[in-house]
C-alpha positions as CSV (number, residue, x, y, z in Angstrom):
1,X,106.7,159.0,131.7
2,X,106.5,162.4,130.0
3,X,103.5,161.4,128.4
4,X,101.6,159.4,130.5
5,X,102.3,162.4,132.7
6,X,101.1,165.1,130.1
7,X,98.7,163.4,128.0
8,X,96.1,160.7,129.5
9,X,97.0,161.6,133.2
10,X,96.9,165.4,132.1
11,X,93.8,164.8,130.1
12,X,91.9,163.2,132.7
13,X,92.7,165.4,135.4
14,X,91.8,168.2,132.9
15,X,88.5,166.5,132.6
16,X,88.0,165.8,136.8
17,X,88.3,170.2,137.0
18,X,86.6,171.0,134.0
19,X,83.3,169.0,133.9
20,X,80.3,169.6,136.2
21,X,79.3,168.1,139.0
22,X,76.7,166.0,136.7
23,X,79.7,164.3,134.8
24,X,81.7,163.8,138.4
25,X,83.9,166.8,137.7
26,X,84.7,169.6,140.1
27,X,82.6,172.1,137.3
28,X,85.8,174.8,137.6
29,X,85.3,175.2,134.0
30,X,88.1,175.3,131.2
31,X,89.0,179.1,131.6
32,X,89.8,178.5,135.6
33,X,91.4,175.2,135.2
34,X,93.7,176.7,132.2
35,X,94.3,179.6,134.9
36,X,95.6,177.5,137.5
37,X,97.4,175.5,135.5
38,X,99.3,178.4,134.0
39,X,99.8,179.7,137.4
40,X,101.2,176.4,138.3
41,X,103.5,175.6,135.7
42,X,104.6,179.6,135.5
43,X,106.1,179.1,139.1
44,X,107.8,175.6,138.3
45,X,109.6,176.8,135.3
46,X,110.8,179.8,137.2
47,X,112.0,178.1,139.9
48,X,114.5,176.2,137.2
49,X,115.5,179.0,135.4
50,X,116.4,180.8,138.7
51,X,118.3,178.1,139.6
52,X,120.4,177.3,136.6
53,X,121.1,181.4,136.5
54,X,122.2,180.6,139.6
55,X,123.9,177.9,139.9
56,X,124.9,176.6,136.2
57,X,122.2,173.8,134.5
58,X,125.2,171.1,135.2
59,X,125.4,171.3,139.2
60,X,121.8,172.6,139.2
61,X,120.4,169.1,140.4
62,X,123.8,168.8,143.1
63,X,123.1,169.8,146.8
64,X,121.1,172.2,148.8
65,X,120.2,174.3,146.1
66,X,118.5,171.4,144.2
67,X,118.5,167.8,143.9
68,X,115.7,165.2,143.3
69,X,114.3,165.9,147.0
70,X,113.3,169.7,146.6
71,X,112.5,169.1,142.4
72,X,109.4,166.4,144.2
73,X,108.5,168.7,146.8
74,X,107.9,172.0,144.6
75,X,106.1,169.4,142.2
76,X,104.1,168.3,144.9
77,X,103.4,171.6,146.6
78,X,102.1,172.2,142.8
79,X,99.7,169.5,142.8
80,X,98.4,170.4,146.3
81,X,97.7,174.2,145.1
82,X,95.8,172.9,142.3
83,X,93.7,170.2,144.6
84,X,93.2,172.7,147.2
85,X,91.9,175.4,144.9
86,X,89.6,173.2,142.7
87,X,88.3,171.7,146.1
88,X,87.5,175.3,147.3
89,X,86.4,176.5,144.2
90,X,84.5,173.4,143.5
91,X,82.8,173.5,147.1
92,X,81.8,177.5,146.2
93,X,79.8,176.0,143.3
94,X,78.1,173.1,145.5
95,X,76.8,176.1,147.7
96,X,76.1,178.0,144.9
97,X,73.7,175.4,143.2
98,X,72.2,174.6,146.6
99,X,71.3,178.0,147.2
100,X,69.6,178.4,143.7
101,X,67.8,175.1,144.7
102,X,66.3,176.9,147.6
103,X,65.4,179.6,145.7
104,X,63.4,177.7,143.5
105,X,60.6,176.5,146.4
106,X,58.1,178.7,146.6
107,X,55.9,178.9,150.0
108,X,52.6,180.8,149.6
109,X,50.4,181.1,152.5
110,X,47.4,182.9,152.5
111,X,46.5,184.2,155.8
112,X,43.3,183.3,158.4
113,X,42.2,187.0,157.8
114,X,42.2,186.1,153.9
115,X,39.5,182.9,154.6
116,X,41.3,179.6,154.3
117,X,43.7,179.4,157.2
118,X,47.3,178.8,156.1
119,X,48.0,176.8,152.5
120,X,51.7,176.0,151.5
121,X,52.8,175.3,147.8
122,X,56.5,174.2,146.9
123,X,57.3,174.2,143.3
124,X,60.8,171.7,143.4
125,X,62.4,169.9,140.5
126,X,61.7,166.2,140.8
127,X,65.2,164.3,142.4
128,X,66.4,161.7,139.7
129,X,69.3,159.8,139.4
130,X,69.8,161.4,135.8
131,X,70.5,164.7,136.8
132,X,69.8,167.8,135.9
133,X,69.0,167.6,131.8
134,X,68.4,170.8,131.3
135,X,71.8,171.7,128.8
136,X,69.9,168.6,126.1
137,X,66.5,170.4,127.2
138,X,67.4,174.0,125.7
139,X,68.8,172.2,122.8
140,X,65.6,170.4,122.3
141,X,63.8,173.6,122.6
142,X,65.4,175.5,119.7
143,X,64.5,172.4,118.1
144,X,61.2,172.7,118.5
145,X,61.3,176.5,116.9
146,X,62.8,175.6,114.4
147,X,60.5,172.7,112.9
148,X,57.6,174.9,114.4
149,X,58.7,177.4,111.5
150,X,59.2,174.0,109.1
151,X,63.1,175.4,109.0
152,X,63.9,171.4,108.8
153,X,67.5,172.4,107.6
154,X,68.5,174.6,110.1
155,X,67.0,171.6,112.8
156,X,69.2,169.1,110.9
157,X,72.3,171.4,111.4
158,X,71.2,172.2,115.6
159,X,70.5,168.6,116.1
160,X,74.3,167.9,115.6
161,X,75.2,169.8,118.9
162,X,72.3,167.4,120.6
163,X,74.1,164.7,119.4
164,X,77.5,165.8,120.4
165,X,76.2,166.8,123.7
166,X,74.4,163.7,124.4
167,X,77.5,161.5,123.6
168,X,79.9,163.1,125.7
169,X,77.8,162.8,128.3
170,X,77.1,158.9,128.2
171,X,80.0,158.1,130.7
172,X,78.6,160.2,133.2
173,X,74.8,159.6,132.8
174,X,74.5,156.1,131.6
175,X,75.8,154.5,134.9
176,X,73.5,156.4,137.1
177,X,70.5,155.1,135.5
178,X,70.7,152.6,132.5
179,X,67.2,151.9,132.0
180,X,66.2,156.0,132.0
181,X,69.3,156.8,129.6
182,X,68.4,154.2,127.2
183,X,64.8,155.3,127.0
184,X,66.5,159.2,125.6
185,X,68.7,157.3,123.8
186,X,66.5,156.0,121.5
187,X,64.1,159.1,122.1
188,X,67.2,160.9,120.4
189,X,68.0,159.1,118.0
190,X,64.4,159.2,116.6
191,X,65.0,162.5,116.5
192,X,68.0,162.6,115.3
193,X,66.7,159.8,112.1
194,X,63.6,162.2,111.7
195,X,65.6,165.2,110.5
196,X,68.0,163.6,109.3
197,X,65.9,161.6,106.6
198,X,66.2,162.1,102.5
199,X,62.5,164.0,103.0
200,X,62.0,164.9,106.4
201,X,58.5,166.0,107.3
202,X,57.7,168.5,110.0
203,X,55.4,166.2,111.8
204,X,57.7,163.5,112.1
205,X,60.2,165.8,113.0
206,X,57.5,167.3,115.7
207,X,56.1,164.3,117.2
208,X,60.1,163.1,118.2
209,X,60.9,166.3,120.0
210,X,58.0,166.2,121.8
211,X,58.3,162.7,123.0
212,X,61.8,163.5,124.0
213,X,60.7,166.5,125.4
214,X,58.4,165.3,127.3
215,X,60.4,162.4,128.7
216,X,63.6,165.0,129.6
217,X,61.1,167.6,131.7
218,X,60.1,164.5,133.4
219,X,63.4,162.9,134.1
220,X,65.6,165.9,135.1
221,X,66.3,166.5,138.6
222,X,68.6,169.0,140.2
């Protein structure tokens, strides 16, 4: 039980705080999470040393001033702190996001006096299923730079973190949209195969990113 408890349970509510929204987490982030979980766990084991100071580690489990009863209920009032605050927390994000979604619609409109009556123009991300794509985006980017400048070596060594990126993020992409995530799959891994070769060349290398980038500017959605 003690390590069902600590590791895979622990570890996947570890994951359900600390991945964003895009993965299905609560995006609290690993410094929060750790945070709360030290908070947490602080109170717990001060609560037992209290009462075996108190009241001797033999009896402390005997009678009002312990027992199996209060030990599930302080346990319990612990996993309520931490669902309550990563709800809230994770809830001040949501609004947070949708507020920056706003922000990015942008309403011109040219008056009558100006000639042309009213005109309105909203810039929005396209809506997929995907997500937002813009972490493998940036990635992509430097990419770019760096095969612009025929630095193949340093793209070999930067591709690495696409890679890494792009795998841990299969379990919460690739069920949204199989079809779409197999498409950057292989966009990726063309990539990845271009740099990667015995004598990469900067056009191969060039054409994959911008396929991939391409693709990702059209998929990502917010």
């Amino acid at each position: 039980m003690a390590y069902v408890l600590t590791r895979p349970l622990g570890a996947s509510l570890g994951d359900l705080l600390t991945q964003s929204k895009d993965f299905g987490g609560l995006d609290l982030g690993a410094s929060t999470t750790s945070l709360l979980f030290f908070g947490v766990i602080l109170a717990l084991v001060a609560r037992e040393q209290i009462l075996a100071d108190r009241h001797g580690v033999a009896s402390k489990g005997d009678g009002p001033h312990g027992g199996r009863r209060a030990d599930f209920t302080w346990a319990a009032a612990g996993a309520a702190v931490i669902a309550i605050t990563g709800g809230l927390i994770g809830a001040t994000h949501t609004n947070t996001a949708s507020t920056q979604a706003m922000d990015q619609v942008t309403i011109t409109t040219t008056g009558a006096a100006a000639g042309g009556g009213t005109t309105a123009t909203e810039q929005i991300n396209p809506t997929t299923r995907l997500g937002n794509l813009s972490r493998f985006a940036v990635i992509t980017g430097d990419l770019q730079a760096m095969v612009a400048h025929n630095d193949l070596a340093a793209g070999k060594t930067r591709a690495k973190d696409l890679e890494v990126s792009w795998d841990d993020a299969e379990a919460g992409l690739k069920p949204r949209d199989s079809a779409k995530w197999h498409q950057l799959d292989g966009e990726i891994d063309t990539v990845l195969t271009a740099l990667r070769a015995s004598n990469p060349t900067k056009a191969d290398c060039a054409a994959g990113l911008t396929a991939l980038m391409t693709t990702l500017n059209r998929y990502d959605g917010v």
